[in-house]
N, C-alpha and C positions, 0 to 999 in steps of 0.2 A: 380672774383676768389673766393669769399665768398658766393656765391649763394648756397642753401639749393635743396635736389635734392626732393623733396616735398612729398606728403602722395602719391599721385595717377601719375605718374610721365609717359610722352608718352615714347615709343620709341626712338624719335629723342632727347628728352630731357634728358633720360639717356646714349642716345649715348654723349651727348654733353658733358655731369657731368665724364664721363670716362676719355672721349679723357682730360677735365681738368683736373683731377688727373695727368694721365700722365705727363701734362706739368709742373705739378708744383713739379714731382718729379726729373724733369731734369734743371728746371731754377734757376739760380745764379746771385748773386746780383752783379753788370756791374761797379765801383765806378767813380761816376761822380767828384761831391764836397764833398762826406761824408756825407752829414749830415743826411738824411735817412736812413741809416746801420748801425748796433750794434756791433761793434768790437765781442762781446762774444757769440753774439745771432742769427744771422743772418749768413747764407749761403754764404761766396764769395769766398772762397779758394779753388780751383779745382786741383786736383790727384791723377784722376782717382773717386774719390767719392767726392760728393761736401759736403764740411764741413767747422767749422769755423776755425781762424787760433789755434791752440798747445799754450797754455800759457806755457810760462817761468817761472813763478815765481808762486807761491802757492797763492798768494791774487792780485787780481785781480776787478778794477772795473767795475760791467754789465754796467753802463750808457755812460761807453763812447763809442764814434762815432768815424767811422774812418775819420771824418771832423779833427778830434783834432790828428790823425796820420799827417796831411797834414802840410804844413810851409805856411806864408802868398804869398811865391811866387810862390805857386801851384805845389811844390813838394811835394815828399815824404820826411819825417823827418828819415832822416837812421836812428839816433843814437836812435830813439827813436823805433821804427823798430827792432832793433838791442837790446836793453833792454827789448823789450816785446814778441819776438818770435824766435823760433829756424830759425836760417840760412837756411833751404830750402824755408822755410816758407817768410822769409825776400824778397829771390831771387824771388818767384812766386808773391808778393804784386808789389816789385819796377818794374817787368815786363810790367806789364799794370800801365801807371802814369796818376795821377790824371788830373780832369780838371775840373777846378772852376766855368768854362760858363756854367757846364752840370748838371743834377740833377741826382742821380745814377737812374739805371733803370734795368730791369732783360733781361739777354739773355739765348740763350740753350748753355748749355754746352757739349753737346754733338759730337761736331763738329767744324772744329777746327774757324767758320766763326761767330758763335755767333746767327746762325738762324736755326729753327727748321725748320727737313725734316723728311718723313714719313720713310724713311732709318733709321734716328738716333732713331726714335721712337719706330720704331720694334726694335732696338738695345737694345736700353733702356729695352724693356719693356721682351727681353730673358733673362735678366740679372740680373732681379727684381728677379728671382726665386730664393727661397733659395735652394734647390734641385733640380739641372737642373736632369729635366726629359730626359728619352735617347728619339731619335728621330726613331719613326720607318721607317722601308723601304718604307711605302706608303706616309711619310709622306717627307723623303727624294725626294722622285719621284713628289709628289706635287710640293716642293719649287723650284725643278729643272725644271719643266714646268714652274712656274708662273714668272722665271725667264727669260725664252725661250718668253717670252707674251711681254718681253721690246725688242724684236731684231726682231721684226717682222715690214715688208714692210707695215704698214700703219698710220694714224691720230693719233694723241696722245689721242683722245678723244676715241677712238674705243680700241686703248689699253688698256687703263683705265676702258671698259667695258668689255672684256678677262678678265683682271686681276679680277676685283668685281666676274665674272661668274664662275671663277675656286677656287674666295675664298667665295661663299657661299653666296655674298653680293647683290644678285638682290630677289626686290620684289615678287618674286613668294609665296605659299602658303606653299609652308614647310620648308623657309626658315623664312617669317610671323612665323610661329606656334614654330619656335625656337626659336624664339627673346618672344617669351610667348606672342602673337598677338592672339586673336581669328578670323580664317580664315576659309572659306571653304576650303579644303584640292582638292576638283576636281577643275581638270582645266572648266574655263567660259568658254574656245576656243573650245573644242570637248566635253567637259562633258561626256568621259569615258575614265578619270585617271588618277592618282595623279600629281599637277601641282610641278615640282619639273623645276630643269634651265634646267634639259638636255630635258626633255619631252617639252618644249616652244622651245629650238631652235633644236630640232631632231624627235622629235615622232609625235609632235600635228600635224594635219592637211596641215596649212599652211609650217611649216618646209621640212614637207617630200614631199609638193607639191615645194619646189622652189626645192632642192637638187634634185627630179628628173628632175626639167630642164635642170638643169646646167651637170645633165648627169656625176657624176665623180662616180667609182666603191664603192660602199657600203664597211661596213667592214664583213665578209662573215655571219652572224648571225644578219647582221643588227644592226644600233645604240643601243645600250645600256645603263643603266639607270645610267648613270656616267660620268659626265659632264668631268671629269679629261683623261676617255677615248680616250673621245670624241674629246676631242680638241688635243689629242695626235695624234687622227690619221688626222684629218686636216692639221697640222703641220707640218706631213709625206708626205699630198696629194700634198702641197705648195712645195715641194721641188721635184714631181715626174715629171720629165721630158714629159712622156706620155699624160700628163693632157696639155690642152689647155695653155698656157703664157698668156690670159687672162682672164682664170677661177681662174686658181691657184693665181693670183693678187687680184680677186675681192674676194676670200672668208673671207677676214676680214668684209667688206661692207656687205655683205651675210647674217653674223653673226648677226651683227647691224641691217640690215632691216628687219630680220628675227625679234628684239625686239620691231622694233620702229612699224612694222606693229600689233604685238599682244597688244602694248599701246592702240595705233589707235582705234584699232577695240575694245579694253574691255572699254574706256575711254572719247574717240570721238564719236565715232559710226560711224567710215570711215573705209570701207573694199576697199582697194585697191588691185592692178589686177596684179596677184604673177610673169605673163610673163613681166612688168611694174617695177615690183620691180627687178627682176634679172636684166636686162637691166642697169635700175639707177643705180646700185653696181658695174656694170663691167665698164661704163661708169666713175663714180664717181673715180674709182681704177684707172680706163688709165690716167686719165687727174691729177691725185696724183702722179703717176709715171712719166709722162711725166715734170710735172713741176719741181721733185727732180730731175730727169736729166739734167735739164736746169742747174739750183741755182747750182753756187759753193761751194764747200766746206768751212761752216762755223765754227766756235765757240762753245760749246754748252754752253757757260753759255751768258748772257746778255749783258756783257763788249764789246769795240770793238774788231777785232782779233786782237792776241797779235803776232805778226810777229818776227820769232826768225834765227838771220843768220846762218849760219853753219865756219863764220867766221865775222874778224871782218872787217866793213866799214867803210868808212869816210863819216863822215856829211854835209851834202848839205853847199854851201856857206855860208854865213854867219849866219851859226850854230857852234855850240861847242858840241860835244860828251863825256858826262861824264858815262863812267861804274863806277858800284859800286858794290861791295862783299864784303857781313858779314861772317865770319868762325864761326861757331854756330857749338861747339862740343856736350855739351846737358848744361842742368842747373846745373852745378856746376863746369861748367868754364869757365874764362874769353872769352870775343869774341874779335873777332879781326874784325874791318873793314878797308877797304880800295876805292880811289875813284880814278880816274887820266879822267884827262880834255886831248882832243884832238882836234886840229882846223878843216877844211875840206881839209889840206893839209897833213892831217897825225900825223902833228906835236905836240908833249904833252905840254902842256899850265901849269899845274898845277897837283900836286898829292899829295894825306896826307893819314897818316895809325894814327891810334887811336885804344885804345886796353880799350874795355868798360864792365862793372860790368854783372855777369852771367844774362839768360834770360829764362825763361820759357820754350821756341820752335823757331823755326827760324822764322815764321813771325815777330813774336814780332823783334827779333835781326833785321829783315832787315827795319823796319819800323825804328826802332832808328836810322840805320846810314842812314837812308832817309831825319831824320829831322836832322841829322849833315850835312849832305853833302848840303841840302837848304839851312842852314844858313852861312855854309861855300862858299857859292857860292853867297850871296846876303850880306858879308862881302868883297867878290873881286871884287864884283861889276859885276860879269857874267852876263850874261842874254841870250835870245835865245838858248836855248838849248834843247838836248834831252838826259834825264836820261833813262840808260839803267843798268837793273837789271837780273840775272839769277833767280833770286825766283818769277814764275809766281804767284803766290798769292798776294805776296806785290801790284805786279802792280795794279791787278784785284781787289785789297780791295782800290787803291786810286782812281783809274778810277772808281769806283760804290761802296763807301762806304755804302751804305744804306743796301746790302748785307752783311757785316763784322761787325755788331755791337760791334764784343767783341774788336773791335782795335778801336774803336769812340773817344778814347783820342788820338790816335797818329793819328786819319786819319784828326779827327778836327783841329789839329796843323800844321798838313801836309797841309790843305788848305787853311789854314790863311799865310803861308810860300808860296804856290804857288799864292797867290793873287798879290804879293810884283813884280812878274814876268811878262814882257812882256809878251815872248812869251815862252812856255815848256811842253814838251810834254815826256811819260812815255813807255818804252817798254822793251819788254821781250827780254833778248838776250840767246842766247844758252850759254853752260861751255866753250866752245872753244872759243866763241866769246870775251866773260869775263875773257881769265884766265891773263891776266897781271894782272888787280883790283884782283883776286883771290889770284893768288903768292906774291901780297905783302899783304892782310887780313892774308893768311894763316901760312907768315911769322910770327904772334902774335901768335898765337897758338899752331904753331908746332917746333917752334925754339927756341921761347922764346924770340923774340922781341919785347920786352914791351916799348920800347921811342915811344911815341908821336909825330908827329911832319908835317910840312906843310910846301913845297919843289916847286919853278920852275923849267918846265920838267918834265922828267918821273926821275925814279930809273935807277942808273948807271948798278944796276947788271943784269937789262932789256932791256938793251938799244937795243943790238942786234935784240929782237924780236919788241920791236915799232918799229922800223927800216922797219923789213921785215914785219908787218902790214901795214908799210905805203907805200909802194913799192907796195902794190898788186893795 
């Protein structure tokens, strides 16, 4: 992160020294054990602008660590918390708690998971302006194509080359000469006229040799020198019922072979045979489409899929069903959680409401009554179970914590907690499915049921409906 961007600096090397800026004006310091981070000096309090926490008190000293915030038992020291920062400030520290196995570390703050995405990035990096500039119409009609370039039927690798082609980002020569490269400015492929991205996949030679194979209606003045066009009206062409169902599939592949033949040919010195190339594109695009039709509807993030009922069910034999719901109004008031056990006869086994100190966002709340309800369940000696939550994220950050770094203290405790267990497993359930554990969380909050407390059975004043849940 300290590297120098030097006297004579490449391309790719200033590209890199960029994209680090960027990152280091979104990464915040993650607290592990403390003892790496400067209470006064250092970055770790996030809202909305990362900054350090608001001193209290006019004298103040820079050397201390927020190691010496912490107690020997690897908490946070309220009181001492509570002496040195204003109360929002307090509520956003005790949110994320300590953990003395970890050494603190930087995550992006940007997003509510702790890991940097080219989304959060762009975000970032509109937001950096001090005078946001207005956006023109052409410039609206850009981001609205380049965003039409993620909904398209094909590769994610081919997307990826859309997206670079309509933001400027393929090695041709007058995109070279804007990055301040010394280029030849003519295309190597016809050597008469400017090599720009529309002119390599529209004008040159080989472009306007495949597109007339493939035979689909010009735009009446012929392609034009504008890549943003260009792809506007292919776009058009993929959605024209008239056009062949397997031209219109293969012209992303088209696109692509169209780039990877002028590599070829400027780089290799392999000219291949353009009736050869259309074929492998149409080809390549059937058997891409044929296999999305097979594959079931997945997930999109990495975790397994998270299967959510539209009601609620009982658990295989000898399993136990525990729901759990946190009532997370925002950070600056208390939360309310709730859990209740059920056997695979319907029957509620166990249930407790707890009303805990404000939290920054709902992951954070639901992550806490996560590690209540494992400890409360490996105090009655349960085991075999299956924890079911309404906050698809909680599950997704325990199931594949290495995606969620900014939760690494509660997900690290969370799996020292599921170690203790036979057998348990995590899932997502719908608001219907959850709402008993719901009605009694939501009781602390909206009623003003602040007792504590841990009950066999369910809640008297819910009886009726565990009743008719265990009836279905």
């Amino acid at each position: 992160m300290d590297a120098a961007i030097g006297a004579r600096p490449s391309y790719a090397w200033r590209s890199i020294i960029h994209g680090r800026d960027l990152l280091a004006k979104g990464l915040i310091k993650n607290i592990g054990n403390g003892q790496t981070t400067s209470v006064w000096i250092d970055k770790w309090i996030f809202d909305n602008t990362l900054r350090r926490p608001f001193n209290k008190q006019s004298l103040f000293d820079l050397d201390l660590r927020v190691s010496n915030l912490i107690t020997p038992q690897g908490s946070w020291n309220y009181h001492l918390l509570s002496e040195l920062f204003f109360p929002p400030d307090v509520v956003r520290i005790m949110s994320y708690p300590p953990n003395l196995t970890s050494p603190d570390n930087y995550v992006w703050a940007y997003n509510r998971s702790g890991c940097y995405t080219v989304k959060s990035g762009n975000w970032l990096i509109s937001h950096l302006k001090h005078v946001p500039a207005l956006i023109s119409d052409h410039e609206q009609e850009s981001r609205a194509l380049k965003a039409k370039i993620w909904e398209v039927k094909t590769i994610p690798k081919i997307k990826m080359f859309l997206w670079r082609a309509l933001s400027g980002a393929l090695a041709v020569s007058v995109c070279l000469q804007a990055h301040g490269m010394n280029s030849d400015p003519q295309c190597a492929m016809c050597e008469d006229a400017i090599e720009s991205i529309s002119h390599v996949l529209f004008n040159c030679w080989p472009a306007r040799e495949v597109w007339e194979i493939v035979n689909i209606t010009f735009p009446p003045h012929g392609f034009p020198d504008s890549i943003h066009d260009n792809i506007a009206f292919l776009l058009k062409v993929m959605k024209q019922e008239s056009v062949s169902l397997r031209i219109r599939m293969a012209i992303p592949w088209l696109l692509w072979g169209i780039w990877k033949h002028r590599n070829e040919v400027l780089y290799a010195g392999k000219l291949r045979e353009l009736n050869a190339l259309v074929s492998h594109a149409i080809e390549e695009a059937e058997e891409w489409n044929k296999i999305k039709e097979l594959q079931p509807q997945t997930s999109m993030s990495n975790v397994p899929v998270l299967r959510r009922e539209g009601h609620w069910v009982k658990p295989p034999i000898d399993f136990l069903k525990c729901n759990l719901h946190m009532s997370w109004l925002n950070d600056s008031h208390m939360c309310g959680g709730a859990w209740i056990v059920r056997n695979h006869q319907g029957d509620a086994v166990f249930h407790a409401r707890e009303m805990f100190l404000p939290t920054s966002n709902r992951i954070a709340a639901e992550l806490r009554g996560m590690l209540w309800v494992l400890r409360s369940l490996l105090d009655l000696h349960l085991d075999n179970i299956e924890i079911w939550s309404d906050c698809s994220a909680a599950i997704e950050a325990i199931i594949d914590p290495s995606n969620w770094p900014r939760y690494h203290s509660y997900l690290d405790k969370v799996h020292r907690l599921i170690s203790s267990f036979g057998q348990i497993v995590f899932k997502v359930s719908s608001t219907k499915a959850n709402s008993v554990a719901r009605d009694i969380a939501v009781s602390v909050t909206r009623e003003g049921r602040t007792r504590s407390y841990l009950a066999r059975g369910g809640p008297m004043w819910l009886h009726s409906r565990i009743e008719e849940e265990k009836r279905r």
